[in-house]
Structure formats: C-alpha cells, structure tokens
LODREN-247883 format. One record per residue: residue in one letter; x, y, z of N, C-alpha, C, O in turn. Coordinates in steps of 0.001 Angstrom, whole numbers, plus 500000, padded with zeros to 6 digits. Example, Ala and Ser with C-alpha at 12.3 -4.5 7.8 and 13.67 -1.06 7.14 Angstrom:
BEGIN
A513190494310507800512300495500507800513200496700507800514236496681508465 S512850497750507080513670498940507140512900500030507870513409501138508039 
***
This chain:
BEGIN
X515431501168492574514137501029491916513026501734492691512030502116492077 X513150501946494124512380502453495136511898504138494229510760504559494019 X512780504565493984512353506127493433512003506525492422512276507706492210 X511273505786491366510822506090490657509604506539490820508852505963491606 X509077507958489904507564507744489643507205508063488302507904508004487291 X506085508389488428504961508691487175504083508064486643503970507033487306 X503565508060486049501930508218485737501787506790484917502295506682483801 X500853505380485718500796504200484509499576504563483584498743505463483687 X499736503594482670498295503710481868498070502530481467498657501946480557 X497045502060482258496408500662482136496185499914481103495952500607480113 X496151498616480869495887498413479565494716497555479652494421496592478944 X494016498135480771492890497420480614492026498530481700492025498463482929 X491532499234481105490760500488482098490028500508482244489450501594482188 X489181499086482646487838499240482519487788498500484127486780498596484827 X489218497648484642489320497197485621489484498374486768489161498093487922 X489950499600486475490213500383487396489199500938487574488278501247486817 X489529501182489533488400502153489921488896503167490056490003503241490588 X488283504172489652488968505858489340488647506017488343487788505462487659 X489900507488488000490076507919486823491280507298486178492324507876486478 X491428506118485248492497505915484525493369506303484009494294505556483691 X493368507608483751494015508534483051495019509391484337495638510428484099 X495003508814485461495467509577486410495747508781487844495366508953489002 X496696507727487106497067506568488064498594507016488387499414507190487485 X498888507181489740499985507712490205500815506409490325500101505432490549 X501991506175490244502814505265490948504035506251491428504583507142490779 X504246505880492551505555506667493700507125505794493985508049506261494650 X507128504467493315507913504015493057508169502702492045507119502063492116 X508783502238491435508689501243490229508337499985491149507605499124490661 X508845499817492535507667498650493370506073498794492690505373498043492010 X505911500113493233504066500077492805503950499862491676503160498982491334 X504713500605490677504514500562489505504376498697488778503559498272487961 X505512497958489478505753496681489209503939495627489629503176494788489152 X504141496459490762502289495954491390501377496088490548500514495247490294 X501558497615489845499911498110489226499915496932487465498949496389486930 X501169496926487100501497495899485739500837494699486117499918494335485383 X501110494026487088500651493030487854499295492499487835498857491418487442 X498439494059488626497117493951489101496665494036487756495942493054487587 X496737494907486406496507495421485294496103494024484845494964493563484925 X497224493383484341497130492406483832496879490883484220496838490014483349 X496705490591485647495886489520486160494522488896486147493587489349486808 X494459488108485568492975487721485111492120487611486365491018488159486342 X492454487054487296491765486566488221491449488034489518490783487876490541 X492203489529489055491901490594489483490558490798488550490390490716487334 X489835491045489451488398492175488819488216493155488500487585493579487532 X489149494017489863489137495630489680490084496295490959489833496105492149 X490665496713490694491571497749491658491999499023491183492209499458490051 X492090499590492505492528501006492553493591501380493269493892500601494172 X494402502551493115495726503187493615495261504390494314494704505285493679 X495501504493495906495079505454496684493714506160496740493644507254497300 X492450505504496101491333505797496480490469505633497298489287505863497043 X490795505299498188490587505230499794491156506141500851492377506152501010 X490310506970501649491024507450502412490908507248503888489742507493504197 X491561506932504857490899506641506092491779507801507525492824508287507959 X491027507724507600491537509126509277492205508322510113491744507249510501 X493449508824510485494102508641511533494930509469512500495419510513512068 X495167509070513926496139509790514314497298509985514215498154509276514745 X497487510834513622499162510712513348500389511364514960500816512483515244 X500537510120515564501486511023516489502613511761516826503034512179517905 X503171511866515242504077512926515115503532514344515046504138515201515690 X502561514661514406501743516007514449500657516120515341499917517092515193 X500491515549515974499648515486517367498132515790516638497290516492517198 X497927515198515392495822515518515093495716514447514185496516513568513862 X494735514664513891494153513379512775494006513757511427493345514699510990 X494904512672510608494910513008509628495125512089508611496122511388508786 X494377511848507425494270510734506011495469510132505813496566510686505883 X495206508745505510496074507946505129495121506903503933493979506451504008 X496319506778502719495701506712501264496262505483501560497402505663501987 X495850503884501506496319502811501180496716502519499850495803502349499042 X498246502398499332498606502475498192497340501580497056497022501899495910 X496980500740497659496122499782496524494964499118497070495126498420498070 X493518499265496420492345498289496669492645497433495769492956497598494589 X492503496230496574492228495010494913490699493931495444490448493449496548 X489976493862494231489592492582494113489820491847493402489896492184492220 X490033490506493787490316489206493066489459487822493364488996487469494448 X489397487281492357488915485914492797489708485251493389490845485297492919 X489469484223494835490294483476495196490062481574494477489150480894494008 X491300481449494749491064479840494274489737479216495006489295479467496127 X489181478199493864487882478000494785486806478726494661485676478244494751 X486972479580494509485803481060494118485800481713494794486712481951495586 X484387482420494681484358483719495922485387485477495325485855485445494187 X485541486398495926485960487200495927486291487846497207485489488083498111 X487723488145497195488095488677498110488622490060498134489395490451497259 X488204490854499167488805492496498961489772492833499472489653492371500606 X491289493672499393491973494125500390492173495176500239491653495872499367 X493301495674501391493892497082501339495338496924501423495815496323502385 X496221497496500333497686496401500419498402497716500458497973498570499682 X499586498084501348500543498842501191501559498178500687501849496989500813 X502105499062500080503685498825499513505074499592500431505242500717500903 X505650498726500398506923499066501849508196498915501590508483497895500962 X509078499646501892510380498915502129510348497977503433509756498272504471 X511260496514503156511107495937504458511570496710505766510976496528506829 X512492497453505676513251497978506837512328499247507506512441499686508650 X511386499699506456510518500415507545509030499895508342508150500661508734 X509021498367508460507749497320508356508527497029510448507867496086510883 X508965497238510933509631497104511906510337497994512668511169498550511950 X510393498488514118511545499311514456512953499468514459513725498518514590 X513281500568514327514776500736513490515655499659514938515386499277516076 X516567499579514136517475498634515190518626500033514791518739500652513733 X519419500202516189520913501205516145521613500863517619521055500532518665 X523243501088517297523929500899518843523981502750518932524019503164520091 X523985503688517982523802504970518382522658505812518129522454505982516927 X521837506399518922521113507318518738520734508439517435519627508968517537 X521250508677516696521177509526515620520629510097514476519881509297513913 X520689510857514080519409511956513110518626510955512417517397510924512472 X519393510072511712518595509120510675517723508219511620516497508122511659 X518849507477512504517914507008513469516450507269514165515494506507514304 X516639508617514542515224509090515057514459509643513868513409510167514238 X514630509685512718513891510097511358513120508755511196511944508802510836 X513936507133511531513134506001511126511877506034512089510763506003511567 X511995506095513450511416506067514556510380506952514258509269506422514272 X510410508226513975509305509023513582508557508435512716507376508297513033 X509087507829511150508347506995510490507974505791510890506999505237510383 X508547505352511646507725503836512130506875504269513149506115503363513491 X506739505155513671505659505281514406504247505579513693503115505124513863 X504883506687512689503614507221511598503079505875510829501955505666510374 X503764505374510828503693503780509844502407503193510376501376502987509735 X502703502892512003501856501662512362500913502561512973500074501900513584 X500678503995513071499627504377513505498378503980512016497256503490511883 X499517504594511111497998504235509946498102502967509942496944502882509534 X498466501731510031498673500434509525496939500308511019495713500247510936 X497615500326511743496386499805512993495290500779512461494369500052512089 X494882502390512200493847502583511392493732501540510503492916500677510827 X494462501348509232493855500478508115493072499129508783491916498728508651 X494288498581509601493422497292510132491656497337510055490909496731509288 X491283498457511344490277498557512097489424499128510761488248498782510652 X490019499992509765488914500096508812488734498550508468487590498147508675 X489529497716508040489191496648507023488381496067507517487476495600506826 X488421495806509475487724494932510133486350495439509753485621494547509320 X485645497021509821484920497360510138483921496876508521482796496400508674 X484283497000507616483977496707506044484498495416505100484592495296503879 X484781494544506164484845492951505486486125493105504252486003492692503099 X487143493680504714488405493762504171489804493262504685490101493795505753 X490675492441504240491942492164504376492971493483504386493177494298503487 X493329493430505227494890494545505242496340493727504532496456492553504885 X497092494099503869498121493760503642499422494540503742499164495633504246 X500534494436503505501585495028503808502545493946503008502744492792503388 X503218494688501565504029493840500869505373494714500780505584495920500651 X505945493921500866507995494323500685508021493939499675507143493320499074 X509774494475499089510048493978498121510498492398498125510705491740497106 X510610491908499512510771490333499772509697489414499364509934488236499097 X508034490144499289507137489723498701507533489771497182508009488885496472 X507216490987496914507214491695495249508284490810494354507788490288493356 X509543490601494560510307489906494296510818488370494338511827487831493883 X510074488046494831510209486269495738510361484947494368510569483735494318 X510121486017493453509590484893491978510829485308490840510879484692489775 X511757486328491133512809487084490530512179488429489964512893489254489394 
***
C-alpha cells in the first residue's frame, strides 16, 4: 500500500490550504490520512507539504528543505485549537536500522535515518519556535482501528 500515488480531490475544498486541485499523495498511507483529514469534522483546515523548513542534511553536507507531509488544524476535545506538523512513516525507518551484517541496504537505511532525524529535529525546533506540535505517524498509528 506504501507505493501508491496520485493526485486526491477533496471533497470539501474549502478546508484546504493551497491549491486543491493539486494535492499530491506519495503513498495510499497519505492518501488514507488526507480521506481522513478531508472528511473530519472536528479538522478546520489542513494542508499536504506546504510548509517548508531548512535543514541540514548530512548526507549532502548543505542545507536543504524539508516539506512536512501534513499541517492540520483541529479542534481538541474541550475546545481550543490545536496546530501540527505530522509526517507519515514507515515504522522501520522511525529508528536505527538494526543488522548482524554491514551491507548496501543496510547503510542505504542509515543514510536515511540519519536524513530522517536531521529534518525531524529541524521540524521539532520549527514547531517550538511557532506554537506547533510535531508528529510522526506509522502505519501502527494509521491502522490501530483496522
């Protein structure tokens, strides 16, 4: 389900921030999210990668954008409104690779988990800086309800 993409179309476009007509999803996870956010009453308004925040990336040694798959606001129970910044993940790249051998795939995870938590600690420090929640959902989240 991880590889799917293409293009949703909201059924309620007045909640999105953007251009509606040009909502990316990169895998049927997000896609399963954006149905979700679309149609949740208690969402206000969210967006898919319209945020961009600078980071170092230390595989390419400079600084460079990282798109948080999703802004949401929602009302929380109780009231109020709360903002976040939520990536979408496989669990196995949310952690460093575990191996008893060294090898190509191996050091391919390692490269990505490094790229991972360099933007994840950017996102943090943006959210801190602008009264925002960071999140990070698996499909152990996404799925928890069937």
């Amino acid at each position: 389900m991880a590889s799917m993409k293409g293009i949703y179309k909201p059924s309620n476009p007045k909640k999105y921030i953007g251009n509606p007509n040009q909502i990316v999803y990169r895998s049927g996870w997000e896609r399963k999210f954006m149905v979700y956010l679309d149609s949740k009453d208690t969402v206000n308004r969210w967006g898919s990668e319209e945020i961009a925040i600078k980071y170092w990336n230390p595989m390419k040694k400079k600084v460079a954008r990282y798109f948080p798959d999703f802004y949401v606001e929602y009302v929380k129970k109780g009231g109020g409104v709360k903002k976040c910044l939520i990536e979408i993940k496989p669990h196995r790249e949310c952690s460093p690779p575990k191996y008893t051998k060294r090898t190509k795939n191996v050091m391919i995870a390692e490269s990505l988990y490094a790229q991972n938590t360099a933007k994840w600690k950017a996102a943090e420090e943006f959210c801190l800086d602008n009264g925002l929640e960071f999140r990070i959902l698996t499909e152990k989240d996404l799925f928890k309800n069937g």
